[in-house]
N, C-alpha and C positions, 0 to 999 in steps of 0.2 A: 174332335171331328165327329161329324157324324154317323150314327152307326144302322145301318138297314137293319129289320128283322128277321128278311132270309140276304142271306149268301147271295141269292140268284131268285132270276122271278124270270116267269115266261109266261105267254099265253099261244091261246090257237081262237081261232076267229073264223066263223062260218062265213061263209063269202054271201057278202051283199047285206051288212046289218046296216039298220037303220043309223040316220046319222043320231051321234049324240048316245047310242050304248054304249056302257060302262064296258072296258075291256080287259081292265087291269086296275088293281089296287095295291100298292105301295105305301111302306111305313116305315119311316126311320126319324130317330128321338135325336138328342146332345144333351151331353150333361152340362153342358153349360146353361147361367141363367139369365133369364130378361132376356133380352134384344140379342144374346148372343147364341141362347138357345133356342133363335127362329130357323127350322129346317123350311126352305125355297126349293120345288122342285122343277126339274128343265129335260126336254129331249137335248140330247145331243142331235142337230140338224144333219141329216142322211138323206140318201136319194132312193126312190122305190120305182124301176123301171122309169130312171130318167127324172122323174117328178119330186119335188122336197118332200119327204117324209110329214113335217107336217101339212100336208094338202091333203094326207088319210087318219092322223092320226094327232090329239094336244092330249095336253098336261094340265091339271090344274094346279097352279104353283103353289098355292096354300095348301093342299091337302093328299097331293100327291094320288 
């Protein structure tokens, strides 16, 4: 499985950034190899005052 390099990640966010700054950066490996050691990353879909989470906030699924 794979394994993150912290425990836990969080951020804090100045209200009103531009769209497209960088918020957060995530990193986790697998020792597995080829095709099996590709890490994909995803929000879990949540709601932010009513609205889907991602309508404030994506992922780049290759690089986390």
């Amino acid at each position: 499985a794979p394994v993150f390099a912290q425990e836990r990640y969080s951020a804090r966010l100045a209200e009103n950034n531009a769209a497209g700054a960088l918020v957060l950066t995530v990193r986790a490996t697998d020792a597995d190899w080829g095709q099996n050691a590709r890490v994909r990353y995803r929000l879990s879909e949540g709601r932010v005052r009513g609205a889907p989470l991602s309508s404030y906030v994506s992922v780049q699924a290759e690089t986390g």
